[in-house]
N, CA, C and O atoms as a DFTB+ gen file, in Angstrom:
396 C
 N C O
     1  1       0.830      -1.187       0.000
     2  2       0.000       0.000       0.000
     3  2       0.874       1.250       0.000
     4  3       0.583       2.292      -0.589
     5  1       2.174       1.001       0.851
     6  2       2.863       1.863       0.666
     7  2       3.227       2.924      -1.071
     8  3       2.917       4.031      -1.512
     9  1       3.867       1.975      -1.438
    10  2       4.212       1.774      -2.759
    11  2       3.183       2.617      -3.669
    12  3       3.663       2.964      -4.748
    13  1       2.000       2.964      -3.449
    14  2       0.980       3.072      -4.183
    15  2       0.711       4.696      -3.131
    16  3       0.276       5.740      -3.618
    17  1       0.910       4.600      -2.376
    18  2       0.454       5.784      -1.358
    19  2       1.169       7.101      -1.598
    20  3       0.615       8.177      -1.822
    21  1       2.691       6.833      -1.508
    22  2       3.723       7.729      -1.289
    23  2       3.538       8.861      -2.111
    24  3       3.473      10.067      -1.877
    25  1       3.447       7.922      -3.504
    26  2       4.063       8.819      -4.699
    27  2       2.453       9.552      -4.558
    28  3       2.439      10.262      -3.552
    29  1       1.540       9.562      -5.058
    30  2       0.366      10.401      -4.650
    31  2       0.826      11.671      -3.842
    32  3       1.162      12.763      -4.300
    33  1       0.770      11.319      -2.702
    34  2       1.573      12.264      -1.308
    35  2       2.404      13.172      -1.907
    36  3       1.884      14.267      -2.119
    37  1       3.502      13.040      -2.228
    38  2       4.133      13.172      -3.439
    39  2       3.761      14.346      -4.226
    40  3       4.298      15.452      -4.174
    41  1       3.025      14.071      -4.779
    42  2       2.873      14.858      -5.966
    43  2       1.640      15.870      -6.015
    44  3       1.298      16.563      -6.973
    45  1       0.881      15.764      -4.372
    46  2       0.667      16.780      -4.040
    47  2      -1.200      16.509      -3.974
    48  3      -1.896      17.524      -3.937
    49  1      -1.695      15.521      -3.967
    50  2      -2.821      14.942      -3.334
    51  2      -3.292      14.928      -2.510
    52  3      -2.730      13.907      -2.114
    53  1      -3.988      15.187      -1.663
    54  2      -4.396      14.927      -0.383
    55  2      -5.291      13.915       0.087
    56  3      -6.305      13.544      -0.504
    57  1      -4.802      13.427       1.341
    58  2      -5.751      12.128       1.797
    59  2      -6.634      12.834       2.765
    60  3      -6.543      13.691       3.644
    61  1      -7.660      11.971       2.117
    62  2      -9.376      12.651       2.936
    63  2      -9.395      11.702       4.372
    64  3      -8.902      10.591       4.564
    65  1     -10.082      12.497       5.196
    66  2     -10.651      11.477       6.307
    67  2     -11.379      10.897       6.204
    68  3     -12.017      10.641       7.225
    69  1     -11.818      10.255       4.865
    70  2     -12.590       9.383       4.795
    71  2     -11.937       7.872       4.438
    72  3     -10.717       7.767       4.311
    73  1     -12.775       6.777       4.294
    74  2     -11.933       5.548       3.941
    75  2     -12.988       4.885       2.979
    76  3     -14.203       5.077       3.024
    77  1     -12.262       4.010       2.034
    78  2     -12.413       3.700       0.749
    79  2     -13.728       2.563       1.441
    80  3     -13.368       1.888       2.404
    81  1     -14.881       2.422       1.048
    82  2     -15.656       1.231       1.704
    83  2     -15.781      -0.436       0.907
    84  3     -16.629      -1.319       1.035
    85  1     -14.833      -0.372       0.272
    86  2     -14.297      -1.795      -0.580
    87  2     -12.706      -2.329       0.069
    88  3     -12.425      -3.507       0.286
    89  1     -12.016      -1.442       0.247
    90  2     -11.002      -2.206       0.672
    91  2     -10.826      -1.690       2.114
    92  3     -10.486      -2.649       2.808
    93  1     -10.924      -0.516       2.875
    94  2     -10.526       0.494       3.751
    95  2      -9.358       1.360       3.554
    96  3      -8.766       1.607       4.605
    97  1      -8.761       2.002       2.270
    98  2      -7.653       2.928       2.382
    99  2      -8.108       4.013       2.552
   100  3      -9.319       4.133       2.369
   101  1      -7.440       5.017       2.899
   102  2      -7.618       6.107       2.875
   103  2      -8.203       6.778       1.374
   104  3      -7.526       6.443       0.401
   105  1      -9.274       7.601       1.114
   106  2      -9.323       7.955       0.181
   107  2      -8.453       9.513      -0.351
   108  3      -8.273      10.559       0.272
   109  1      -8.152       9.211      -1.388
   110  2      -7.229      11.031      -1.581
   111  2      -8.002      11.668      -2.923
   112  3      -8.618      11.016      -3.766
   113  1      -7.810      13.054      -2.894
   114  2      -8.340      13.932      -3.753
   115  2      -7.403      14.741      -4.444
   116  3      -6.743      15.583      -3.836
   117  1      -7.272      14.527      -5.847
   118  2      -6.261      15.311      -6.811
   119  2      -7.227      16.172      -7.738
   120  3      -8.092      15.397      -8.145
   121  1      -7.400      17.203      -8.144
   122  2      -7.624      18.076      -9.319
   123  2      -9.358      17.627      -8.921
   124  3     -10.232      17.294      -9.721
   125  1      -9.416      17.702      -8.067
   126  2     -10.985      17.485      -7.815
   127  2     -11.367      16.319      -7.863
   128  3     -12.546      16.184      -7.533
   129  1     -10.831      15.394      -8.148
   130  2     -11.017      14.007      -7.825
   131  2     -10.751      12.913      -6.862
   132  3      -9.659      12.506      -6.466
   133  1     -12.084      12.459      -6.520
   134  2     -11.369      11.679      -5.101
   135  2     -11.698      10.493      -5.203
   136  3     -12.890      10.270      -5.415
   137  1     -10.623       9.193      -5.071
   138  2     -10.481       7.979      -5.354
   139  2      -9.755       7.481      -4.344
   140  3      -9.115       8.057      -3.463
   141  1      -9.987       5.949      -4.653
   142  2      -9.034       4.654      -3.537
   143  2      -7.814       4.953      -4.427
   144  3      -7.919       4.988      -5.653
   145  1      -6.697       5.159      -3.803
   146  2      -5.363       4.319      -4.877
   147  2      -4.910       3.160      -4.595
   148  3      -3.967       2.751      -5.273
   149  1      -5.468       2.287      -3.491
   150  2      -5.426       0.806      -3.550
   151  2      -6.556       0.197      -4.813
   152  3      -6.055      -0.501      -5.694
   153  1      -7.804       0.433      -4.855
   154  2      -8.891      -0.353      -5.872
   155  2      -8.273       0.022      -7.002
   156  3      -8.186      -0.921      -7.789
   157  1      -7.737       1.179      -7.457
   158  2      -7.176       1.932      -8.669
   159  2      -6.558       1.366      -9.313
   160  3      -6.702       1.147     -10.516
   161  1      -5.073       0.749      -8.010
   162  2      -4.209       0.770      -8.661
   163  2      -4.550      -1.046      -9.047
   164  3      -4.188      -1.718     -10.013
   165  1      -5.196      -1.331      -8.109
   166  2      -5.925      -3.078      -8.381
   167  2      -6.571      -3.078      -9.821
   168  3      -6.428      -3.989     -10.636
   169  1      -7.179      -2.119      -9.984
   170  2      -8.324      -2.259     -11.380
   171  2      -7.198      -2.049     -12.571
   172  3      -7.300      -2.782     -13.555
   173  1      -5.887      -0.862     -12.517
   174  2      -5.068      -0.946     -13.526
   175  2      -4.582      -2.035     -13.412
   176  3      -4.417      -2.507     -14.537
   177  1      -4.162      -2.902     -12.411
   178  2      -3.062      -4.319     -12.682
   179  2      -4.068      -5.347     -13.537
   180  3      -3.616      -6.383     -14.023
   181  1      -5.731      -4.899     -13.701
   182  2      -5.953      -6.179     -13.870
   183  2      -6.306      -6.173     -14.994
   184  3      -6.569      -7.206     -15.609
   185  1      -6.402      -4.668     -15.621
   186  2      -6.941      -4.185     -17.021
   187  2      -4.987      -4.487     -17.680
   188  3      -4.903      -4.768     -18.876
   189  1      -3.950      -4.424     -17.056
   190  2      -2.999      -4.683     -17.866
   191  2      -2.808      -6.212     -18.137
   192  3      -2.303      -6.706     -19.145
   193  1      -3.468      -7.079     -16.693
   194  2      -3.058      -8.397     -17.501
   195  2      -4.114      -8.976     -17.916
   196  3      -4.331     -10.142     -17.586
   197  1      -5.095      -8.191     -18.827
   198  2      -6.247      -8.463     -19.344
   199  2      -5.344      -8.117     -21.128
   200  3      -5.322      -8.848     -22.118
   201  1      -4.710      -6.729     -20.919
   202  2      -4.059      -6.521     -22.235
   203  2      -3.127      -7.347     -22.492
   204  3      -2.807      -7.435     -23.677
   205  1      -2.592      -7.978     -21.753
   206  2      -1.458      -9.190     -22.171
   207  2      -1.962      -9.754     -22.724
   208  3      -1.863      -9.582     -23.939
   209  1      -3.149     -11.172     -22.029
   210  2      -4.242     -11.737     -22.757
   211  2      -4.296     -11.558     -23.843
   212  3      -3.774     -12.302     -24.673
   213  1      -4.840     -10.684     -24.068
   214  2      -5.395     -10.199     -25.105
   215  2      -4.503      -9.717     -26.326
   216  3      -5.151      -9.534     -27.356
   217  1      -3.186      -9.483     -26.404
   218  2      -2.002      -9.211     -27.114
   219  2      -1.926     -10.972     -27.811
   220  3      -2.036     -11.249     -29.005
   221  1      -1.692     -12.045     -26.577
   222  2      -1.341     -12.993     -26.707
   223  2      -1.766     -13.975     -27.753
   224  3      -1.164     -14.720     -28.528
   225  1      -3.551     -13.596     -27.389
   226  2      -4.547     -14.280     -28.654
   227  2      -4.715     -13.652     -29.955
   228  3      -5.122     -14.149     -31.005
   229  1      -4.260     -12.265     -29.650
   230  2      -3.664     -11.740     -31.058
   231  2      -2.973     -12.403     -31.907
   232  3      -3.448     -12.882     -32.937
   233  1      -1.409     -12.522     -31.441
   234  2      -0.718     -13.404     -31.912
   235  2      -0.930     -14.723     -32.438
   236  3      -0.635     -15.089     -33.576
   237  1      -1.496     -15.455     -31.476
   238  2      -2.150     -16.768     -31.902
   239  2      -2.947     -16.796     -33.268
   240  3      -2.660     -17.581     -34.172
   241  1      -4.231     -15.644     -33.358
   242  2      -5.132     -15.299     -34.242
   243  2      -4.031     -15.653     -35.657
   244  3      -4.026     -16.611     -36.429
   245  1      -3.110     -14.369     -35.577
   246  2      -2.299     -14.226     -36.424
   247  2      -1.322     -15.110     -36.961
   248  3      -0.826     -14.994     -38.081
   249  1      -1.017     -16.138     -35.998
   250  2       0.015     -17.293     -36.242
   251  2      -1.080     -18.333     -37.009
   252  3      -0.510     -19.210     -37.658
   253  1      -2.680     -18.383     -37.043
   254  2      -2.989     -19.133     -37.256
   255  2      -3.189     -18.802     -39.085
   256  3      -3.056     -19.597     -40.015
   257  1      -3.516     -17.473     -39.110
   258  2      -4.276     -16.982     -40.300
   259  2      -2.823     -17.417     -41.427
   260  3      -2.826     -18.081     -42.464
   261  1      -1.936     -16.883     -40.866
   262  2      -0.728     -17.267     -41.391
   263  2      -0.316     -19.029     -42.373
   264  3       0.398     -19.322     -43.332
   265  1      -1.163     -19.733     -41.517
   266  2      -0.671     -21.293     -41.928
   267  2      -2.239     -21.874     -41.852
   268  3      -2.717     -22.827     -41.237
   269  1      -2.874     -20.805     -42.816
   270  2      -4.012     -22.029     -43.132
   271  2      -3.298     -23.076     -43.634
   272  3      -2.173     -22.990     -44.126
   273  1      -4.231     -24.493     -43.460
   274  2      -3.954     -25.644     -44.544
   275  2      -4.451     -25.691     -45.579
   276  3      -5.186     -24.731     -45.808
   277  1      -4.369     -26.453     -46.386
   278  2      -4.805     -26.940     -48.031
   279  2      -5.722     -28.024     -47.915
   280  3      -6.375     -28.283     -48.925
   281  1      -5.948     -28.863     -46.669
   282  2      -7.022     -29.710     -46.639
   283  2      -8.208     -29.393     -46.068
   284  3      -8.130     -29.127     -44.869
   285  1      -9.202     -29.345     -46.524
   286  2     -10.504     -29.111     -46.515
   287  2     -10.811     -29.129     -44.892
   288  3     -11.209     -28.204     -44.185
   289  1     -10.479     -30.559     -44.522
   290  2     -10.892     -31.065     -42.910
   291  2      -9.634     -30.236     -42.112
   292  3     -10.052     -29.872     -41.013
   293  1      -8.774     -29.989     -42.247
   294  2      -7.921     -29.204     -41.526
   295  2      -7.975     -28.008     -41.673
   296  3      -7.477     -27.291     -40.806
   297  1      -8.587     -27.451     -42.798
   298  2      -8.903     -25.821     -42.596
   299  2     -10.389     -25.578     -41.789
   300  3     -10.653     -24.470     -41.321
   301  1     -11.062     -26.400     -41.707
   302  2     -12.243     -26.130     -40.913
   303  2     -11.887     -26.258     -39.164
   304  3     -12.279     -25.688     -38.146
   305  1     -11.116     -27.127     -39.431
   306  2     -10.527     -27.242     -37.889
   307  2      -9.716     -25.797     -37.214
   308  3      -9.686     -25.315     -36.082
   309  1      -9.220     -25.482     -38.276
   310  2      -8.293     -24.307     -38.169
   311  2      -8.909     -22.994     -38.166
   312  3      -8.487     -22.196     -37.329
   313  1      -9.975     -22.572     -39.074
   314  2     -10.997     -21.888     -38.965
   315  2     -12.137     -21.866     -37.402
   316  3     -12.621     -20.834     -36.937
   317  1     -12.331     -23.157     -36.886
   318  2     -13.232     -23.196     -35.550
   319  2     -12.486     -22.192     -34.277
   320  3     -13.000     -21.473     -33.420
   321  1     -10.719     -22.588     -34.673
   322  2     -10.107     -22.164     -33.541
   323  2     -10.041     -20.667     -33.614
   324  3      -9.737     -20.057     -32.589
   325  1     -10.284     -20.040     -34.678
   326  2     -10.428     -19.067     -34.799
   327  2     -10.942     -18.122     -34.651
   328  3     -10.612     -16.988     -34.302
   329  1     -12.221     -18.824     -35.063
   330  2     -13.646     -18.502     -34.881
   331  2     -13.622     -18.297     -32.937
   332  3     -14.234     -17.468     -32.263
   333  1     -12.695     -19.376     -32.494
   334  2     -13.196     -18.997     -30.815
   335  2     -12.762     -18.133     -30.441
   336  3     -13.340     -17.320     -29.720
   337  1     -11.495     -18.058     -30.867
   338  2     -10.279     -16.949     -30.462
   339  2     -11.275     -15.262     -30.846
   340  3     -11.464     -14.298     -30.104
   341  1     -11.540     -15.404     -31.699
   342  2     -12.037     -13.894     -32.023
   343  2     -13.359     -13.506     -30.702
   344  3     -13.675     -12.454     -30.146
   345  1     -13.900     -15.032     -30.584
   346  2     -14.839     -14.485     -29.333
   347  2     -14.414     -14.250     -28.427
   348  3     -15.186     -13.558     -27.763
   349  1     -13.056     -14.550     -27.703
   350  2     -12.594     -14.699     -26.601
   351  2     -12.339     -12.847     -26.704
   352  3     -12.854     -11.904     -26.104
   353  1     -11.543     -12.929     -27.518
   354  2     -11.117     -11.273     -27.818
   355  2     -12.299     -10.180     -27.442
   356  3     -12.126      -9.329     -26.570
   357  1     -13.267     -10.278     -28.043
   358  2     -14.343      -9.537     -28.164
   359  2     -15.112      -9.693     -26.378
   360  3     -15.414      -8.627     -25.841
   361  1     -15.359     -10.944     -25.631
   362  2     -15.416     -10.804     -24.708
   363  2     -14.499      -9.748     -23.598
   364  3     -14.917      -9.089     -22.646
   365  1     -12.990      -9.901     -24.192
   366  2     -11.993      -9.622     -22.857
   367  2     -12.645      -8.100     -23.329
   368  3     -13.162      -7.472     -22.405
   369  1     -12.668      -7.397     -24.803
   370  2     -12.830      -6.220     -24.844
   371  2     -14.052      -5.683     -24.101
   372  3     -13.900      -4.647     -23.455
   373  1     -15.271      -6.289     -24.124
   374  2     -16.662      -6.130     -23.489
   375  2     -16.112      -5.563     -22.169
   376  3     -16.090      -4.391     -21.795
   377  1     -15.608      -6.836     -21.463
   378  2     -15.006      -6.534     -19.616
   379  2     -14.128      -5.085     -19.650
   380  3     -14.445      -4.115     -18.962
   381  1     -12.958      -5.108     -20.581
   382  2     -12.453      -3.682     -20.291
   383  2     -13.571      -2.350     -20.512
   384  3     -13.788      -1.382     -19.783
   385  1     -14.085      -2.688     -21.651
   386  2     -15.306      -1.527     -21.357
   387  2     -16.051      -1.247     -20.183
   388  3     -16.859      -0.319     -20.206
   389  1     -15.889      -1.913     -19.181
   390  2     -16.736      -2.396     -18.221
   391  2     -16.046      -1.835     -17.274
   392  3     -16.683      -1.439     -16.298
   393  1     -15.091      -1.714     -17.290
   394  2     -13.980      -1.649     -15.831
   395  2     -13.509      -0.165     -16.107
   396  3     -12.702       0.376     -15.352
């Protein structure tokens, strides 16, 4: 919590006497805004390893489109995985909209 506290402090934020009612931190107020920087900094760690994810099945997408096959029964196979992968994508994007 430290870690996440200081630099705020720092840079010239102030912590309210109030406390965050999801985790209990202190809440602080910058430029008129007042937030947890514990839930904050929780919701950025989880929206970044949501973008990893999501980089990852990129790649995959792309490694696949790359080496279709020439056989009928193996491009449909190859096409299904695809077909999931793009939903998976479109889901993770839904959740970041969300968050």
């Amino acid at each position: 919590m430290r870690t996440v506290i200081m630099p705020l402090m720092l840079s010239g934020a102030k912590m309210l006497d109030r406390h965050c009612p999801v985790c209990g931190s202190p809440l602080f107020e910058k430029n008129g805004r007042v937030f947890c920087p514990v839930c904050e900094h929780r919701k950025n760690m989880e929206k970044a390893s949501r973008k990893g994810v999501e980089e990852r099945l990129i790649e995959k997408l792309e490694d696949l489109a790359n080496s279709l096959p020439e056989d009928l029964e193996e491009l449909e196979k190859h096409l299904k995985v695809m077909e999931r992968i793009v939903e998976l994508l479109e889901r993770y994007r839904k959740l970041e909209g969300e968050v």
